[in-house]
N, CA, C and O of each residue as an XYZ file, in Angstrom:
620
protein
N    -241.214   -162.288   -194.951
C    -240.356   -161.128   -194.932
C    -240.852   -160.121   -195.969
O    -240.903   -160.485   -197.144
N    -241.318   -158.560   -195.541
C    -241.256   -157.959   -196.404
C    -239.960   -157.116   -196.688
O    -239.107   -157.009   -195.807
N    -239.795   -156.454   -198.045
C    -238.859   -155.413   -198.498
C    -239.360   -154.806   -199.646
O    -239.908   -155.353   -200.602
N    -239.143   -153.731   -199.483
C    -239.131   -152.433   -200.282
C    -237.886   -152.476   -201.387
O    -236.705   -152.250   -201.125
N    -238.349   -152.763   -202.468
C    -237.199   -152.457   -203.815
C    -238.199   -151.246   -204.069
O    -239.241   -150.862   -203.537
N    -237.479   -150.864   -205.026
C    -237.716   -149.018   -205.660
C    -238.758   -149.463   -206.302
O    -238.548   -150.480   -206.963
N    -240.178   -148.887   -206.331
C    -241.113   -148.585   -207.434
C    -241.917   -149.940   -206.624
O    -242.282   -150.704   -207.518
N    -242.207   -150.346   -205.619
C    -243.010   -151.588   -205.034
C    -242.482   -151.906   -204.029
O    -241.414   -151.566   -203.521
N    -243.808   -153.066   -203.518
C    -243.568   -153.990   -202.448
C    -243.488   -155.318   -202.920
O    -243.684   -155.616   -204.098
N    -243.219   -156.083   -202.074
C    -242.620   -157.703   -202.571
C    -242.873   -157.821   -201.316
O    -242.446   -157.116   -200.402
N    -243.556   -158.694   -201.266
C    -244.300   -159.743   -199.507
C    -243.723   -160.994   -199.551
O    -243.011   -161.476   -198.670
N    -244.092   -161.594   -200.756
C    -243.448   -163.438   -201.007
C    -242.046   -163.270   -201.590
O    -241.348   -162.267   -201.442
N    -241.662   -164.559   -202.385
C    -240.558   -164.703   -203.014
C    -240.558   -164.093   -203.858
O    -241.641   -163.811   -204.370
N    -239.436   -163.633   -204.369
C    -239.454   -162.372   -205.630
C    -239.617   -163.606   -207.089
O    -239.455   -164.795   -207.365
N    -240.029   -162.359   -207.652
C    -240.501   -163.255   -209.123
C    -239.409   -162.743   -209.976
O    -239.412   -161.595   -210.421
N    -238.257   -163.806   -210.250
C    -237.417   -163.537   -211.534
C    -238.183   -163.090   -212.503
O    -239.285   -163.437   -212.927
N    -237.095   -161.892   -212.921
C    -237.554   -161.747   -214.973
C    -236.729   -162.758   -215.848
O    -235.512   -162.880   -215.708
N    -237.430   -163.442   -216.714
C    -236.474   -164.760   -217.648
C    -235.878   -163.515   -218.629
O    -235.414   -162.375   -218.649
N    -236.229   -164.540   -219.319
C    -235.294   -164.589   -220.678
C    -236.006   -163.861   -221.582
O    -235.464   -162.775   -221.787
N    -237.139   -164.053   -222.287
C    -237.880   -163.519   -223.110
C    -238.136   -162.113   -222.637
O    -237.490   -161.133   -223.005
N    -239.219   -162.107   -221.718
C    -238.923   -160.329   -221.164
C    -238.042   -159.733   -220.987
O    -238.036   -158.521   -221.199
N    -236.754   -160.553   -220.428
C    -235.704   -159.229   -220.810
C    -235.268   -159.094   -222.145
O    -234.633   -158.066   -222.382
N    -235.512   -160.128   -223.364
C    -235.358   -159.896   -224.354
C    -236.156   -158.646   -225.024
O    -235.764   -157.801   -225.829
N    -237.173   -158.798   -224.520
C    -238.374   -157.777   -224.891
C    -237.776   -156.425   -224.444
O    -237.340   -155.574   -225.220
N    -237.806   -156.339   -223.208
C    -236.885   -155.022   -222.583
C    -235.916   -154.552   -223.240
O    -235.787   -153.349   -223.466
N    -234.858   -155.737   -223.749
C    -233.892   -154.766   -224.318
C    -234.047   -154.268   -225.846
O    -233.331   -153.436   -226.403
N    -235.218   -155.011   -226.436
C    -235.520   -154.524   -228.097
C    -236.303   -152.882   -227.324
O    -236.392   -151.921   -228.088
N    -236.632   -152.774   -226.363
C    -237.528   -151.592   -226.273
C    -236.623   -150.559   -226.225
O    -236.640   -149.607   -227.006
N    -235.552   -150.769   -225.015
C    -234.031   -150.245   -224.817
C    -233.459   -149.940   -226.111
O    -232.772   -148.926   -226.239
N    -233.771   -151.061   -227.507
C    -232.642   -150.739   -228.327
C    -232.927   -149.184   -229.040
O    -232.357   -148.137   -229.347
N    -234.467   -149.985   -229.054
C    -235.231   -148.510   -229.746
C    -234.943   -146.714   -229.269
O    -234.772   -145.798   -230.075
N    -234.954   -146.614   -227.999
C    -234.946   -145.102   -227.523
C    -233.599   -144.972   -227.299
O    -233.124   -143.888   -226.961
N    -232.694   -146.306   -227.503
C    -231.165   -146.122   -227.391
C    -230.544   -145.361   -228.599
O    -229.631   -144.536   -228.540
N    -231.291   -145.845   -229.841
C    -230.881   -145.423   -231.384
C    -230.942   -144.494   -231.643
O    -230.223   -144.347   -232.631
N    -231.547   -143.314   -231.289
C    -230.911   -142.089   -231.589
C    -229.671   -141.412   -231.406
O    -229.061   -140.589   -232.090
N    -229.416   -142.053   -230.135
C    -228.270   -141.360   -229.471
C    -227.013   -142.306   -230.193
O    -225.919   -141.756   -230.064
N    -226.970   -143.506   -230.863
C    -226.230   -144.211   -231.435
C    -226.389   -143.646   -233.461
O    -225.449   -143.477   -234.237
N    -227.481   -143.535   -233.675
C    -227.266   -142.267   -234.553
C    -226.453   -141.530   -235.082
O    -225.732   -141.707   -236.064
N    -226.634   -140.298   -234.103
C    -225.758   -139.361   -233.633
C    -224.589   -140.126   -233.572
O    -223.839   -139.863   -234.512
N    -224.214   -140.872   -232.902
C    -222.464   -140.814   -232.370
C    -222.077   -141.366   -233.773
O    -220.923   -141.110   -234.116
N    -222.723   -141.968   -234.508
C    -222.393   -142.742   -236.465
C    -221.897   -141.204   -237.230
O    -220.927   -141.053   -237.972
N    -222.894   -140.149   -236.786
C    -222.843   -139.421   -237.820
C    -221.332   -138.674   -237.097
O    -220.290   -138.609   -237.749
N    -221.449   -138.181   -235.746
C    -220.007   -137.683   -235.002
C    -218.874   -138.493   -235.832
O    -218.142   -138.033   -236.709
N    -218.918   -139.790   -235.343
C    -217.433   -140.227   -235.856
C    -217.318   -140.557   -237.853
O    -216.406   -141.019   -238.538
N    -218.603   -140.091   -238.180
C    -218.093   -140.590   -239.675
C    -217.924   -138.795   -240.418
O    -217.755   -138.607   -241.623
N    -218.021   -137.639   -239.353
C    -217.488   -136.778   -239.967
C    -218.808   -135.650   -240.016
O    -218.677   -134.426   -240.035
N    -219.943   -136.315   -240.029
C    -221.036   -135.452   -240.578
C    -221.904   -136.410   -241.572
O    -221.597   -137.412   -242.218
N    -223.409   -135.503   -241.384
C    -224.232   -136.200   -241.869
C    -223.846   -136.915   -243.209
O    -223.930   -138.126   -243.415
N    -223.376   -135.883   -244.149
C    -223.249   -136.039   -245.576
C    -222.023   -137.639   -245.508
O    -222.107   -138.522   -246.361
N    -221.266   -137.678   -244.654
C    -220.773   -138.944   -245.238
C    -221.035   -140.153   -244.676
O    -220.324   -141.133   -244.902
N    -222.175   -140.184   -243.827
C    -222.625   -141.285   -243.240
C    -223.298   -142.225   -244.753
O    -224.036   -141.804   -245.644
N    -222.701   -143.571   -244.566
C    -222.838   -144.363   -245.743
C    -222.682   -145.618   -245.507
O    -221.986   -145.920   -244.537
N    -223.350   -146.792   -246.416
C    -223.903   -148.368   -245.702
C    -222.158   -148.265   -245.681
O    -221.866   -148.239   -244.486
N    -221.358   -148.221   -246.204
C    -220.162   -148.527   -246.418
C    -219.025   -148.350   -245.108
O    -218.088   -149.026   -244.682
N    -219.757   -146.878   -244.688
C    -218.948   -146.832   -243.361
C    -219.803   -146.790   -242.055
O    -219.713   -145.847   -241.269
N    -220.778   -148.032   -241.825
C    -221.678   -147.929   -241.193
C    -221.015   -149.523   -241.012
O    -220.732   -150.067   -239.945
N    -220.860   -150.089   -242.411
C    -220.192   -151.692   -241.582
C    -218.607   -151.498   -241.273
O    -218.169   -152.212   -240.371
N    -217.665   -150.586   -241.936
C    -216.820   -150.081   -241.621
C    -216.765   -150.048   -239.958
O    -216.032   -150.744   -239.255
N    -217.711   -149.079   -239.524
C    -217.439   -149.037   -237.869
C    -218.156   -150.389   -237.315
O    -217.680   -150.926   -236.315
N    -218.900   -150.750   -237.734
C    -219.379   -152.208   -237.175
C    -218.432   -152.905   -237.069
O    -218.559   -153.385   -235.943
N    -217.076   -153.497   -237.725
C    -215.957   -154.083   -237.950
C    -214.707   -153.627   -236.732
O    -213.846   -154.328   -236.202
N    -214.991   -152.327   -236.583
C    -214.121   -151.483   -235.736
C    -214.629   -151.142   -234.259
O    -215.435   -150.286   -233.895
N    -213.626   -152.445   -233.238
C    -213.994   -152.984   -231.711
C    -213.598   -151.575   -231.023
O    -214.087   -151.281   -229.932
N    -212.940   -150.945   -231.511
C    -212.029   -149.479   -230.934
C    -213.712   -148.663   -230.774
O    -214.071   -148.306   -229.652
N    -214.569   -148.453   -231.915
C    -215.335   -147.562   -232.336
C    -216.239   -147.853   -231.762
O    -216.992   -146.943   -231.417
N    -216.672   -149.663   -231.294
C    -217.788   -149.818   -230.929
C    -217.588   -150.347   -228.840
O    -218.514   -150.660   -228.091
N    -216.301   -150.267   -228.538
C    -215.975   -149.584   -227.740
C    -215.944   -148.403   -227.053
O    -216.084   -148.547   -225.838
N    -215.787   -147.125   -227.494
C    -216.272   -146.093   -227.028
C    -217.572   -146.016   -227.160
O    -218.273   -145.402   -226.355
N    -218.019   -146.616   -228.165
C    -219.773   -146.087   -227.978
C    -220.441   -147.051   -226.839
O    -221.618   -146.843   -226.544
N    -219.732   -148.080   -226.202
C    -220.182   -148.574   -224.985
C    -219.988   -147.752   -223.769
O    -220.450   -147.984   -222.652
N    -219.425   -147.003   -224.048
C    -218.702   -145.808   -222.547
C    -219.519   -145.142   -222.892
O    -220.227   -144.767   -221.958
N    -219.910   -144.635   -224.212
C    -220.747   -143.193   -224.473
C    -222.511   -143.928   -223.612
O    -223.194   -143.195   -222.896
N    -222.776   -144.903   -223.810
C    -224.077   -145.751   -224.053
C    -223.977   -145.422   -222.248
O    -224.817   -144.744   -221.655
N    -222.659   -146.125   -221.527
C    -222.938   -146.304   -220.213
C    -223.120   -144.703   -219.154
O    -223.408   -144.611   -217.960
N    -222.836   -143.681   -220.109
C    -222.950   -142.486   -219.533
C    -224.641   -142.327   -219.205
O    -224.922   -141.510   -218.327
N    -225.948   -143.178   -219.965
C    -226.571   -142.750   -220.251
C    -227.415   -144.073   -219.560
O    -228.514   -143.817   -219.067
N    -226.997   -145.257   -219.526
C    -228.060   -146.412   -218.988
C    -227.842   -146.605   -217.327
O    -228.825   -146.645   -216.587
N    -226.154   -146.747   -216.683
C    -225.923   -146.602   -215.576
C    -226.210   -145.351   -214.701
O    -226.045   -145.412   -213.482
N    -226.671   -144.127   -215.362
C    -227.353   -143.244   -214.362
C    -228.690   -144.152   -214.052
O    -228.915   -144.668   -212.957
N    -229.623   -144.268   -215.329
C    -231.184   -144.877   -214.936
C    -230.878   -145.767   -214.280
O    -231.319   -145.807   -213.131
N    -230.149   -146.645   -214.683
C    -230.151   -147.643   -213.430
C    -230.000   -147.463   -211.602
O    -230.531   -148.164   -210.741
N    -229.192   -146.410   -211.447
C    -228.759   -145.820   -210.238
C    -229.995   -144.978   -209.753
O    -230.184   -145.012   -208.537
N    -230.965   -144.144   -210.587
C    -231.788   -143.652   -210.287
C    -233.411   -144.016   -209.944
O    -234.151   -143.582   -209.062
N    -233.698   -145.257   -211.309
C    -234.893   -145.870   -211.569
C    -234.794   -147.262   -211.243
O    -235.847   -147.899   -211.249
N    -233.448   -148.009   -210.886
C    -233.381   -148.999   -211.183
C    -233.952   -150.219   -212.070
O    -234.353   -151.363   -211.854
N    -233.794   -149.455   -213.075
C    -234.163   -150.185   -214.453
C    -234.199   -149.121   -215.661
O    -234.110   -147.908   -215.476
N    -234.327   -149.667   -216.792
C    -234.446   -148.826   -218.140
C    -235.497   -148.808   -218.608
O    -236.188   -149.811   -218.425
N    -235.942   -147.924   -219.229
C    -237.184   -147.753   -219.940
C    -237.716   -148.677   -220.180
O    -238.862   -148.900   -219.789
N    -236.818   -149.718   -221.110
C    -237.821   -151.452   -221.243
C    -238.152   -151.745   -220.575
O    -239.361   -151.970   -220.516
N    -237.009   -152.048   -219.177
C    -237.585   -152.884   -217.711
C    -238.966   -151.958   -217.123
O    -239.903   -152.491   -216.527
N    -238.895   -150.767   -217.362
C    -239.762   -150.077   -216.097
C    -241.044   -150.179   -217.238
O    -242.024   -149.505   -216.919
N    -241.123   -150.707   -218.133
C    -242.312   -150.888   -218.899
C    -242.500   -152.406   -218.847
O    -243.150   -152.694   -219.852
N    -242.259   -153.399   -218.211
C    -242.255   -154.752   -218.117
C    -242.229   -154.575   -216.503
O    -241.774   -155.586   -215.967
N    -242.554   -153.676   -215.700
C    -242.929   -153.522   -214.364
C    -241.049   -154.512   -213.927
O    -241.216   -155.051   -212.833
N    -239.994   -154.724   -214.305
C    -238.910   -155.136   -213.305
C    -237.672   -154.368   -212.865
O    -237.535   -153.417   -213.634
N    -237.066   -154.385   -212.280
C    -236.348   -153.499   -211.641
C    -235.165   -154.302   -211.066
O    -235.510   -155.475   -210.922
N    -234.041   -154.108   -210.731
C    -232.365   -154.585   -210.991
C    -232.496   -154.213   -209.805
O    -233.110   -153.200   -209.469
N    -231.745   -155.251   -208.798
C    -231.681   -155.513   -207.362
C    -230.303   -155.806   -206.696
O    -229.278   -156.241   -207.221
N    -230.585   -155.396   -205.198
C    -229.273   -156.529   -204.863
C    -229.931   -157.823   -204.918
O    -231.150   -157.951   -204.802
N    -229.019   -158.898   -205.116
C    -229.432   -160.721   -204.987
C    -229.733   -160.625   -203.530
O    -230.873   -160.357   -203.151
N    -228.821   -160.820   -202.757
C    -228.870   -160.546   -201.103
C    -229.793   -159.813   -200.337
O    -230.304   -160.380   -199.372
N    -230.047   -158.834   -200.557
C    -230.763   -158.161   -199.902
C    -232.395   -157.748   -200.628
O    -233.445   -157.625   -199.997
N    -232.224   -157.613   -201.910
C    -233.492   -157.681   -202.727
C    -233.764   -155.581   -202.512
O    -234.769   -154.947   -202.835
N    -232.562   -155.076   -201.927
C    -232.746   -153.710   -201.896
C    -231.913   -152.962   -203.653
O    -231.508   -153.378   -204.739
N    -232.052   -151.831   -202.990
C    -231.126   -151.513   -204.377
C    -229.969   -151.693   -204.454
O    -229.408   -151.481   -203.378
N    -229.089   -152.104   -205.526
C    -227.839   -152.174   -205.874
C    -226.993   -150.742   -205.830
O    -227.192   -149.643   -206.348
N    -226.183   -151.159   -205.156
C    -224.886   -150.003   -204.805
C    -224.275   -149.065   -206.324
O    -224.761   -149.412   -207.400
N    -223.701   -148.435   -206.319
C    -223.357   -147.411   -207.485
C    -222.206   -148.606   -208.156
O    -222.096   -148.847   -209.358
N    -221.619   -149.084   -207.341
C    -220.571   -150.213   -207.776
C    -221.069   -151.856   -208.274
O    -220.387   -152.592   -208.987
N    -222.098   -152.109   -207.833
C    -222.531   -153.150   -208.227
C    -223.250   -153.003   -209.931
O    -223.318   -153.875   -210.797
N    -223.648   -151.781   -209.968
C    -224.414   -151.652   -211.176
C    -222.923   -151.240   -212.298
O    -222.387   -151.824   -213.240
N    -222.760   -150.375   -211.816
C    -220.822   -150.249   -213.100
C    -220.503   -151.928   -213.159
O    -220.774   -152.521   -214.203
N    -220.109   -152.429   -212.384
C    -219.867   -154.063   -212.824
C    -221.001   -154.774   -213.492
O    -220.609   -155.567   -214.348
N    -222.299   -154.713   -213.338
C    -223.063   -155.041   -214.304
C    -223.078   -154.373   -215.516
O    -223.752   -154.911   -216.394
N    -222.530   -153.376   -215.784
C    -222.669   -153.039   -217.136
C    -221.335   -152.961   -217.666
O    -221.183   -152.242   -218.654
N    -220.381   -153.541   -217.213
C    -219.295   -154.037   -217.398
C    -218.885   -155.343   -217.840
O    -217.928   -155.827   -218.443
N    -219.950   -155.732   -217.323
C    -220.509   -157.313   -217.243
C    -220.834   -157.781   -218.865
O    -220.271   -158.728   -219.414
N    -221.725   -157.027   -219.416
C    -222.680   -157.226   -220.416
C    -221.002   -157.387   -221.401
O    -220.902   -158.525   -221.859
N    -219.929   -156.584   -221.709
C    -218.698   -157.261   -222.193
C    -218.405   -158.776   -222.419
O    -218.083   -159.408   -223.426
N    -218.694   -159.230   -220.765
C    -218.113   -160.763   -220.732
C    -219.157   -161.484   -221.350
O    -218.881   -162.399   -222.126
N    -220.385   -161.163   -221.082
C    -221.564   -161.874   -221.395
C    -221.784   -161.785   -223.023
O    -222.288   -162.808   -223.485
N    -221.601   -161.121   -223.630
C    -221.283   -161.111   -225.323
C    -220.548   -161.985   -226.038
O    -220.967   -162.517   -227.066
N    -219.003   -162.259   -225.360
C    -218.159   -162.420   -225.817
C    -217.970   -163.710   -226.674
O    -217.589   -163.845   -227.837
N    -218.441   -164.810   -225.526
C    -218.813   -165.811   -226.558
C    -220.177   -166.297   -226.895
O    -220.861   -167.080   -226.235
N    -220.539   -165.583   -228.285
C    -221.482   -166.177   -228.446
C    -222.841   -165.587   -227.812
O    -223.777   -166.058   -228.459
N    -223.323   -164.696   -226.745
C    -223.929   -164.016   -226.492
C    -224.342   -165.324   -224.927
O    -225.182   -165.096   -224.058
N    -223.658   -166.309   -224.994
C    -223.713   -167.083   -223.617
C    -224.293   -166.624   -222.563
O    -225.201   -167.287   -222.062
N    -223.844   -165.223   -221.918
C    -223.798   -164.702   -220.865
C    -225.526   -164.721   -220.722
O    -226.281   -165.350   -219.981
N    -225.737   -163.775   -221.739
C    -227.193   -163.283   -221.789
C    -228.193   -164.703   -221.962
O    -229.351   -164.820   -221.560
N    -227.391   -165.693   -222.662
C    -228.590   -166.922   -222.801
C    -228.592   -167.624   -221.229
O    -229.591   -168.161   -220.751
N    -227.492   -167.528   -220.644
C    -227.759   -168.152   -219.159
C    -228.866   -167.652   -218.098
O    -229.315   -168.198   -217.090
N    -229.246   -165.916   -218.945
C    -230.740   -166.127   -217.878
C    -231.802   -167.232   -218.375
O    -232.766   -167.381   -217.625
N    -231.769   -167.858   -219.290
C    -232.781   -168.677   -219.739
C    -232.324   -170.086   -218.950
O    -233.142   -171.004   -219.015
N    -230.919   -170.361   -218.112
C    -230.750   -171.447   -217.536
C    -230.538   -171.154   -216.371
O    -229.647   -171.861   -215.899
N    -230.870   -170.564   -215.805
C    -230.234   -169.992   -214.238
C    -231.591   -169.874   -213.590
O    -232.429   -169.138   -214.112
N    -231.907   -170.637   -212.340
C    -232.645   -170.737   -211.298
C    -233.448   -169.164   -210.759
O    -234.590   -168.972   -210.341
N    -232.353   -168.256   -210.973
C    -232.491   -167.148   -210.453
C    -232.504   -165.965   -211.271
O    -232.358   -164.775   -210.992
N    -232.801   -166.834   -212.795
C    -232.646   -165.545   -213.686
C    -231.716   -164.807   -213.739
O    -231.657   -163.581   -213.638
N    -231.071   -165.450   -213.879
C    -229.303   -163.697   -213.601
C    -228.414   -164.649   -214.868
O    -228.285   -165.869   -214.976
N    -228.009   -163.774   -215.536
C    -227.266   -163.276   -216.452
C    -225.333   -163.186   -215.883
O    -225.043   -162.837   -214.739
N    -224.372   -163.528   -216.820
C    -223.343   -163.424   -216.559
C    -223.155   -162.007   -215.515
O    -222.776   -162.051   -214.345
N    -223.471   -160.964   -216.167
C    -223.282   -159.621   -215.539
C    -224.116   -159.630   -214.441
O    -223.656   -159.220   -213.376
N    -225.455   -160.086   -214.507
C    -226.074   -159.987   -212.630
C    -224.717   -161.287   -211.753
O    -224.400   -161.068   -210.584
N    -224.326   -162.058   -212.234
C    -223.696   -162.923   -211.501
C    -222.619   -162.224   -210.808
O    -222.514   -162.510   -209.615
N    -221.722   -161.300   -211.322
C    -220.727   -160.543   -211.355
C    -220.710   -159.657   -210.503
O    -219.818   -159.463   -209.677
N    -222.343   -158.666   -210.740
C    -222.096   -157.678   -209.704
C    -223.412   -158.026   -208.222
O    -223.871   -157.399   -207.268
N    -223.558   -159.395   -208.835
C    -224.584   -159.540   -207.580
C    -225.840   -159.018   -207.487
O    -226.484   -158.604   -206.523
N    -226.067   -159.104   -208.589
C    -227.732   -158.163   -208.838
C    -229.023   -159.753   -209.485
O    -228.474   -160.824   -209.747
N    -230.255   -159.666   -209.609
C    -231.514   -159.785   -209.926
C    -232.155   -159.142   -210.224
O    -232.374   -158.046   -209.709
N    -232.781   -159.710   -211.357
C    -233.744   -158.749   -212.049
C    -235.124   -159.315   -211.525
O    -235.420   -160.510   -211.575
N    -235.965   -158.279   -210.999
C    -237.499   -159.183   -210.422
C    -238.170   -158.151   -211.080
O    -237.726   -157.148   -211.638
N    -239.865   -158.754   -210.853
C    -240.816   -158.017   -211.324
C    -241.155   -157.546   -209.847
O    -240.943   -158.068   -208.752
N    -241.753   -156.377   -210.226
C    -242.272   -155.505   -208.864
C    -244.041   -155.342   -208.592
O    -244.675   -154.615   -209.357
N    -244.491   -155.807   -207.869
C    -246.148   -156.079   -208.281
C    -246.120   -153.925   -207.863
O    -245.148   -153.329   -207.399
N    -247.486   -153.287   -208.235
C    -247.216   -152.417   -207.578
C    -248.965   -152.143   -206.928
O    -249.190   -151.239   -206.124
């Protein structure tokens, strides 16, 4: 069977992304993410001048603060995903976020529940995210959720 995911072809069985590469992906993610997390430190602490280690663990402590900056974050990763299907890390590790089922792209709704997902998958313990390292199929609490796979795309 062939199919067309975004950015390649896939002839055989799709090749899960584990654990380590998406680990890799998301340190790459964290990097071009940090500016814009930056910024939102210096927004909510008032301005540059009072950004300080003091109220830097202050908002680290504060689920309210680091809550909105997950809405602010998803304004900005769930477009790429909808568009590129994947983030800068992934599309530099050649993989790309799928339907499971169909191995096409994931619906506008399947990807909001995956990044909705990444919530549950934190919660204890960062579990969610260590289950791609035990899962047959590479998927993560949040791919489980909204029905997605992460594969590599030969191109």
């Amino acid at each position: 069977m062939t199919v067309s995911p975004p950015g390649g072809t896939l002839t055989t069985a799709p090749e899960y992304v584990g654990f380590w590469a998406r680990v890799g992906a998301s340190l790459i993610d964290t990097i071009w993410l940090l500016p814009l997390v930056i910024v939102w430190l210096i927004i909510v602490s008032g301005g540059w001048r009072r950004v300080s280690l003091e109220r830097v663990l202050e908002w680290a402590q504060s689920s309210s603060e680091q809550l909105l900056l997950f809405a602010v974050l998803a304004l900005v990763v769930v477009p790429l995903w909808m568009r590129r299907s994947a983030t800068p890390g992934k599309q530099l590790i050649g993989a790309r976020i799928v339907d499971a089922r169909t191995l096409g792209p994931p619906t506008p709704r399947q990807l909001v529940v995956r990044y909705l997902g990444y919530l549950l998958a934190t919660v204890p313990l960062c579990l969610g995210f260590v289950w791609v390292g035990l899962d047959p199929r590479k998927q993560g609490w949040h791919d489980k959720l909204a029905n997605t796979v992460v594969i590599r795309v030969k191109r």
